[in-house]
Every structure is written in C-alpha cells, then in structure tokens.
C-alpha positions as CSV (number, residue, x, y, z in Angstrom):
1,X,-23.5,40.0,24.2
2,X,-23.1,39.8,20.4
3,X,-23.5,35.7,21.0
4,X,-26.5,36.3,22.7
5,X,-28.2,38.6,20.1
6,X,-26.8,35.6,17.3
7,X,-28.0,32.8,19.0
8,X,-31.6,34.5,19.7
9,X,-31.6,35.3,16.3
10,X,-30.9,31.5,14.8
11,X,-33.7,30.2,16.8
12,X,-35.8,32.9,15.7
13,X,-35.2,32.1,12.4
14,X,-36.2,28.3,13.2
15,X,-38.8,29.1,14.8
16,X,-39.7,31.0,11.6
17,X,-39.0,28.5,9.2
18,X,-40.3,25.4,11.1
19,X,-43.5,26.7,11.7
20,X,-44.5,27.6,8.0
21,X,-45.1,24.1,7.3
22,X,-48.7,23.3,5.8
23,X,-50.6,19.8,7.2
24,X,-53.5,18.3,5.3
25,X,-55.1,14.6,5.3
26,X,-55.1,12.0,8.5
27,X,-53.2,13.6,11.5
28,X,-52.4,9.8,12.8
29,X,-50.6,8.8,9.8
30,X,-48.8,11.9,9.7
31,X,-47.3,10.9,13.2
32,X,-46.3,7.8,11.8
33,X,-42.9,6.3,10.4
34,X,-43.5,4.2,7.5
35,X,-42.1,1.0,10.0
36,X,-44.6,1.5,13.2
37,X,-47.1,1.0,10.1
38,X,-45.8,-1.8,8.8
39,X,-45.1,-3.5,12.9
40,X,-48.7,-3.0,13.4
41,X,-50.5,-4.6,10.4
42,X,-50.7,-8.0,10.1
43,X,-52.1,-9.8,6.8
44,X,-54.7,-12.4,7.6
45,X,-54.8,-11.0,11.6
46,X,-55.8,-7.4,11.3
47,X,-59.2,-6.5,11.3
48,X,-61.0,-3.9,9.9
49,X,-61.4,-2.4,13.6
50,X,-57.9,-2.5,14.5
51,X,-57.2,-0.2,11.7
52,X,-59.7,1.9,12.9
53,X,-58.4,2.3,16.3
54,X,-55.0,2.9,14.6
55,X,-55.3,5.5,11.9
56,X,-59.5,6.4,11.9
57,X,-62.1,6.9,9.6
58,X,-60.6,6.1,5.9
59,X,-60.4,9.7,4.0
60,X,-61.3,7.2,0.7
61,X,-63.4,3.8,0.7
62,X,-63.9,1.8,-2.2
63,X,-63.8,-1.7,-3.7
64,X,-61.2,-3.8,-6.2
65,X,-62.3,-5.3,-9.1
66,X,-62.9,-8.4,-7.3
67,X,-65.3,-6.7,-4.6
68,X,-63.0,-6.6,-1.8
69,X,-63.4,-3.6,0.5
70,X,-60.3,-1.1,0.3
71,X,-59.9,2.1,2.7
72,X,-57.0,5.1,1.9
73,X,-55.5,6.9,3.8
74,X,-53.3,10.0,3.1
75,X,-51.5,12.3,5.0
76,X,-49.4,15.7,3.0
77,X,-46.9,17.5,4.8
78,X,-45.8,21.0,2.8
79,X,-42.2,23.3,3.9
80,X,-42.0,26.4,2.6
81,X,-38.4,26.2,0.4
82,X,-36.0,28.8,2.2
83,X,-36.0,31.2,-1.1
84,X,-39.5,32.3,-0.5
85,X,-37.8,34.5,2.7
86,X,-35.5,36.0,0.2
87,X,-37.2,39.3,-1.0
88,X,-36.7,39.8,-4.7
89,X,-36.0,36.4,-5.0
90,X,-39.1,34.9,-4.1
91,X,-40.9,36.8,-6.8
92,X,-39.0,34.4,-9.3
93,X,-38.8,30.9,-7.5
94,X,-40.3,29.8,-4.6
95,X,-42.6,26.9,-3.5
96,X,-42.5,23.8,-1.0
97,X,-41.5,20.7,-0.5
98,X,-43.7,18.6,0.0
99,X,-43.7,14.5,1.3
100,X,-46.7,12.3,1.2
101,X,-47.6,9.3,3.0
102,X,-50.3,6.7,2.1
103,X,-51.7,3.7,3.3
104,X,-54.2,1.8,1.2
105,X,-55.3,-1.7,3.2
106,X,-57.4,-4.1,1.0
107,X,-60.0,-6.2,3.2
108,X,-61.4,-10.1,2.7
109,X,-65.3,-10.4,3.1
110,X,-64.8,-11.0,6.5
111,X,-63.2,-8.0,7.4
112,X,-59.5,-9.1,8.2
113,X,-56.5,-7.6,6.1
114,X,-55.8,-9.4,3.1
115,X,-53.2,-7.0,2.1
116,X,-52.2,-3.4,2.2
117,X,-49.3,-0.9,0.8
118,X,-47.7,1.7,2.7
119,X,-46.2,4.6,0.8
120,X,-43.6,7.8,1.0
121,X,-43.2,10.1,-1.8
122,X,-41.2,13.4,-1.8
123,X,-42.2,16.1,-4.7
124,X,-42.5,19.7,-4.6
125,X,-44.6,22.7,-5.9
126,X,-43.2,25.5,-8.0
127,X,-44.0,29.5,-7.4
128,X,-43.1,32.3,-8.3
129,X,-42.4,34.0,-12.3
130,X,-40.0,31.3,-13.5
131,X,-41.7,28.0,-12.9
C-alpha cells in the first residue's frame, strides 16, 4: 500500500511540476529540434513559401542593410525552478528557467533563402527578495 500512495504521489508531483511551464512566441518552432530546422532549409532552394508552410507567419519582418527581406521567428519556453514549491524559500529565490529558440532566414529579391541562422539559448529569471 505505502508504494502505492509513493508512487501516486511522485507522479503527482510531475504532473505538478511539468505543467507550470510558461509558452510564448511561434508554437511550430517550439516543436522543433534545432536539426529538423536545419534538414529542412536549403540555401539557394527554399522559398519564401516553404518557410511559410513550415513555421508561419514571421512574428518579426524587416530588411538588412542591403535591402534583402529578413523574417524572425522566436519561440520562449519558461520552468518554474523547483525552489518556488518550497514555502519560505520561495519568498527569497525563485524564478524559471528559461530556453529560447530563434530562427532568422534572410531572403534574395526573388524570394529564395539566401541564408538563415538557427539559435538556442538557455538563461533564466530571478524572483524572489535576494535576486
């Protein structure tokens, strides 16, 4: 019985923690690994379309000093850090961890992939009365 009631209570608590997670930015590049991104694009091949059917509308469109058409993309993921479930504690330090993923893809005039950059990057925000 007393495995049971432990076992119920671990997925309880994963269930807890998993699901405090914060999404924000493109959904479809948030399902994406970093290599299915790179596998897909093609410099000189790509089009502007293809990019389209693969990730959406860009959340940023712009242009390079030389005129050529750029779209971003972003996608932030943010975990609540296991401190913020310790009472007390999480008046003091707290936060998430958060990972970022971004694609910018940089266009010739006639709308095919001249070149693009795909990008992770881990950081984190501070809470709580000591940060």
């Amino acid at each position: 019985m007393k495995n049971i009631f432990a076992t119920l209570a671990v997925l309880a608590a994963a269930l807890l923690i998993s699901g405090c997670a914060g999404k924000t930015g493109n959904e479809q590049l948030g399902k994406m690994e970093k290599s299915e991104i790179n596998q897909k694009i093609e410099k000189g091949k790509t089009t502007k379309q293809d990019i389209k059917d693969m990730l959406g509308d860009p959340d940023k469109t712009d242009f390079d000093n030389n005129g050529h058409e750029k779209w971003t993309y972003v996608h932030v993921r943010k975990d609540l850090k296991l401190v913020n479930y310790v009472p007390v504690a999480n008046w003091f330090v707290g936060g998430t961890n958060d990972t970022t993923k971004s694609v910018v893809v940089l266009f010739h005039d006639d709308g095919v992939v001249k070149n693009y950059i795909v990008s992770d990057a881990k950081g984190e925000t501070k809470a709580g009365l000591f940060q």
